[in-house]
N, C-alpha and C positions, 0 to 999 in steps of 0.2 A: 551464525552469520559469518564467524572467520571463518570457517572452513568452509564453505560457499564460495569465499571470495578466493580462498587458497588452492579449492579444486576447477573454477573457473579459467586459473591463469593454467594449470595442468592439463586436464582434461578439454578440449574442442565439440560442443554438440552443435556448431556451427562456422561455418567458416569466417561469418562475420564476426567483429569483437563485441558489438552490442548486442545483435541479437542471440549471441551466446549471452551475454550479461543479462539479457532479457528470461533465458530460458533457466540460470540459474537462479535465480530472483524468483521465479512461479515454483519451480521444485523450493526453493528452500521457506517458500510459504507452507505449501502441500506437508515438507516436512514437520514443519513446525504445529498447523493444527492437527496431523496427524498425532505428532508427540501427546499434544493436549490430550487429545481424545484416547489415545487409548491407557495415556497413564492415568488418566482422568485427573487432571490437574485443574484444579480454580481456576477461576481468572484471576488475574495480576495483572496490575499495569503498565509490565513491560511489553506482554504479548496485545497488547492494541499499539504501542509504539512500534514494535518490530514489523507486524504485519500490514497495517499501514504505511510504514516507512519502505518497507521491502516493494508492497506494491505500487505506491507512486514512484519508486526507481526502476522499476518495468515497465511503467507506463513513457517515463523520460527514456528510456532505453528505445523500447518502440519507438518512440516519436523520432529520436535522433534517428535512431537506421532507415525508418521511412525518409526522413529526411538529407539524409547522405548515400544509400543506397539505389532507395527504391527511388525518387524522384530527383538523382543524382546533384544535389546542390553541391556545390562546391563553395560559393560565400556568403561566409558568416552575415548571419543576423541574431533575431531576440529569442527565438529556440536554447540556439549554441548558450548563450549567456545562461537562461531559467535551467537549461539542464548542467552546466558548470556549476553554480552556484547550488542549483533543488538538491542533486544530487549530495553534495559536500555536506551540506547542510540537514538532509534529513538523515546522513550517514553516522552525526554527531549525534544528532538527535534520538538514534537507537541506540546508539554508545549509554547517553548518559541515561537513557532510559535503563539499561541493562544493568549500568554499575548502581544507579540510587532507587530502582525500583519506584520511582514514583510520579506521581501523574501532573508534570507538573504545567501540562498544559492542558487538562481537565478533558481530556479524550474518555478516560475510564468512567467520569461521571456524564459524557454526554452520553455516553454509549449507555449506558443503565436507564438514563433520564428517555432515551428515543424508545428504548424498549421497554419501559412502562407507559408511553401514552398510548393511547388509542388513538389515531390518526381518521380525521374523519373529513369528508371535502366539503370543503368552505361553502360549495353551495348550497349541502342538504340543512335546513333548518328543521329541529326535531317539535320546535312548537307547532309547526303547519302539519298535523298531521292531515291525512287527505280524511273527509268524509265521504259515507255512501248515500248519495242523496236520490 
């Protein structure tokens, strides 16, 4: 994540500043579960804080540059503030994910919890089975 952020202020894959912070943010996801995958690392519950947090700061990234670029705003409104704040904020949030390894906002147990149910739509009822009459 620091080197990310330390090759972003270096390195330009954009000439914009967000949509560069945008483009480092998706590589330093790709980086990361690549990491996983080919050391074949568990899961740990840094890496749902990290990749989480990395991509809703691309999504805030996106959103600003849309927002100041492409649809040229110039004054501030409630964007400007959620991505001031989002951003800061889930930047801590990967921090302390990173230094105390643990879940303490229960992401690694939702994540387990969604991927054992079986997800089924509210409208099919399995006691009406159809007969052949």
């Amino acid at each position: 994540m620091m080197v990310s952020y330390f090759l972003s202020g270096i390195f330009n894959l954009s000439i914009y500043i967000y949509l560069n912070w945008f483009y480092f943010d998706l590589l330093t996801i790709t980086t990361v579960l690549a990491w996983i995958y080919v050391a074949k690392i568990g899961s740990f519950s840094a890496i749902y804080y990290i990749v989480l947090g990395l991509f809703s700061n691309a999504l805030l990234m996106l959103s600003i540059f849309v927002d100041i670029v492409v649809i040229e705003n110039r004054t501030p409104w409630a964007l400007w503030s959620i991505y001031s704040f989002g951003v800061n904020t889930i930047d801590m949030m990967m921090l302390i994910a990173l230094i105390t390894n643990r879940d303490f906002l229960l992401l690694h147990k939702l994540c387990r919890f969604v991927k054992g149910k079986k997800f089924k739509p509210w409208f099919i009822d399995e006691s009406e089975k159809p007969t052949n009459a």
